[in-house]
C-alpha positions, -999 to +999 in steps of 0.1 A: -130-099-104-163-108-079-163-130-051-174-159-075-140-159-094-118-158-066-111-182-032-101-173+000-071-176-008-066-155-033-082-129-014-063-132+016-029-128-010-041-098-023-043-081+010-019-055+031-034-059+066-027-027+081-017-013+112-005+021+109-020+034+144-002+065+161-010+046+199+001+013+189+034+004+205+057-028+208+030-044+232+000-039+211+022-044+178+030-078+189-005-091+201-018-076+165+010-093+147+005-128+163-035-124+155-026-118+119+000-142+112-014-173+096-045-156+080-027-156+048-023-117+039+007-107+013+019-085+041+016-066+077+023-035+069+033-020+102+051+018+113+086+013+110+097+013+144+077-022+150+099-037+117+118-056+140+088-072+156+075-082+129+099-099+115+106-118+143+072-129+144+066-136+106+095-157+103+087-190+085+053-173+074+040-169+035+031-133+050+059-107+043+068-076+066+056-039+049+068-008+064+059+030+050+086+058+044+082+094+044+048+086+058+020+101+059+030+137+042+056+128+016+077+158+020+109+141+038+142+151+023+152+129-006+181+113+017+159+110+040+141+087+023+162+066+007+180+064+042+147+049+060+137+027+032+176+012+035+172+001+074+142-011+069+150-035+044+180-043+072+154-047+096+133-070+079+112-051+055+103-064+021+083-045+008+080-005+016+049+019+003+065+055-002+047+086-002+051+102-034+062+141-027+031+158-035+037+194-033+065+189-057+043+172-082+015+200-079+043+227-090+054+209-119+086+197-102+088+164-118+122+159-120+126+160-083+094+137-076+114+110-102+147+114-084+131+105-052+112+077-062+144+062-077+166+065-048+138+043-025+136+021-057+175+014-052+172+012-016+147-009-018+157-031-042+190-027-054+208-022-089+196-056-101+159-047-087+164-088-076+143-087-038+119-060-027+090-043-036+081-006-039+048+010-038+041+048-042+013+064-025+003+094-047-024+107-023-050+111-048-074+132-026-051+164-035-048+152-073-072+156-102-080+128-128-056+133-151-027+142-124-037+108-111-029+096-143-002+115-147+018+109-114+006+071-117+030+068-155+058+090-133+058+070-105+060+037-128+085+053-152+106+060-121+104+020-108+076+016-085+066-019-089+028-006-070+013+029-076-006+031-043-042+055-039-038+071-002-026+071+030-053+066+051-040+105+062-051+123+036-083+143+023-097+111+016-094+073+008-095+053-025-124+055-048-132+032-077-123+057-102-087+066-091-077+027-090-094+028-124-078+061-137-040+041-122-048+015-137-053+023-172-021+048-169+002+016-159-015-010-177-005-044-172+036-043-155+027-021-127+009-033-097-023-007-082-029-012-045-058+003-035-058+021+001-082+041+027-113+037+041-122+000+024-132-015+055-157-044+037-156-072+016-180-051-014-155-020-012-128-044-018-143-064-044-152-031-061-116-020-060-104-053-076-127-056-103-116-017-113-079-025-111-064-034-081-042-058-074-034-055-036-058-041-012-045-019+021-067-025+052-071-025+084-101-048+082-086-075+064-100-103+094-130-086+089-132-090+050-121-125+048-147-137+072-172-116+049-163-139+025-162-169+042-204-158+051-212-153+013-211-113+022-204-096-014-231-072-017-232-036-032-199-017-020-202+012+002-184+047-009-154+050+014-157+077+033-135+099+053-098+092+061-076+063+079-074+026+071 
């Protein structure tokens, strides 16, 4: 999809504005929300501990409230998990990205990495999978092509309604061929949200045309007004980490 098949709109929808700062407290949370709020985004994802803010100031909004679990390494005990994902829901939370546990994916350990997608699923969502959604972040910088592929199907086969690129932690952000790689290995039921240094209307429009179907960002203000200029020209390779 290019700039000429979409409205603002739809753009705006398709975007997780992103604050995931570690200096970022109720204060700063608040003054970011209330900038956000009516610019149309699918979410603000936010750390969990500013939830409750969030909600609070998204209520009556089209935006929803995203929170992250087991974030940024992934390697939180399965409990753990499913525990944080719970109370945030309580808090306000509709939608929570997960990270995937990595280090039990690279040793073959796929069992485990199912279990523990499963038990956010049903914290999440519940046994009727009625309200919530669930993204996994597989962290593709430490994967290879077909592991991408391969953790994408396991994460979708466990019920992730998203399979999610990166962190913004990790060894590096999206690229156009991992959203590709996810999307082909999910097809059409699961969700790709593309995540990590796409900071510009061409990176984002690059990711969507390979795939994706929600965007994580920081620079979601920054995109939309891109678009609003006429801004879609060639996409810049993200580079290094963070949103």
């Amino acid at each position: 999809m290019t700039s000429d098949a979409m409205d603002r709109e739809t753009l705006a929808a398709m975007i997780d504005q992103t604050l995931l700062k570690p200096n970022v407290g109720r204060i700063g949370g608040a003054e970011w929300i209330e900038r956000n709020r009516d610019a149309g985004f699918a979410t603000l994802c936010v750390s969990p501990f500013l939830v409750p803010v969030a909600a609070r100031l998204l209520e009556g909004s089209c935006t929803k409230v995203c929170a992250v679990v087991g974030f940024p390494l992934g390697y939180a005990l399965t409990e753990t998990k499913a525990e944080e994902a719970r109370r945030l829901v309580e808090l306000g939370a509709v939608e929570i990205d997960m990270v995937m546990n990595v280090g039990a994916f690279l040793d073959g350990e796929t069992d485990l990495v199912a279990r523990d997608i499963e038990a956010v699923a049903r914290a999440v969502c519940g046994a009727t999978r009625a309200e919530g959604v669930l993204k996994v972040i597989l962290e593709t910088g430490h994967l290879t092509p077909e592991q991408i592929g391969q953790a994408a199907q396991l994460a979708a086969k466990s019920c992730a309604d998203y399979v999610k690129t990166s962190t913004g932690f990790g060894p590096r952000g999206a690229s156009v061929e991992d959203v590709r790689i996810m999307h082909d290995a999910v097809g059409a039921e699961v969700g790709v949200k593309a995540a990590g240094s796409i900071r510009d209307l061409p990176t984002a429009l690059a990711m969507i045309a390979a795939g994706a179907s929600r965007i994580g960002t920081s620079s979601g203000l920054e995109i939309l007004a891109a678009f609003d200029r006429g801004e879609a020209g060639a996409a810049g390779a993200p580079e290094g980490s963070g949103y």
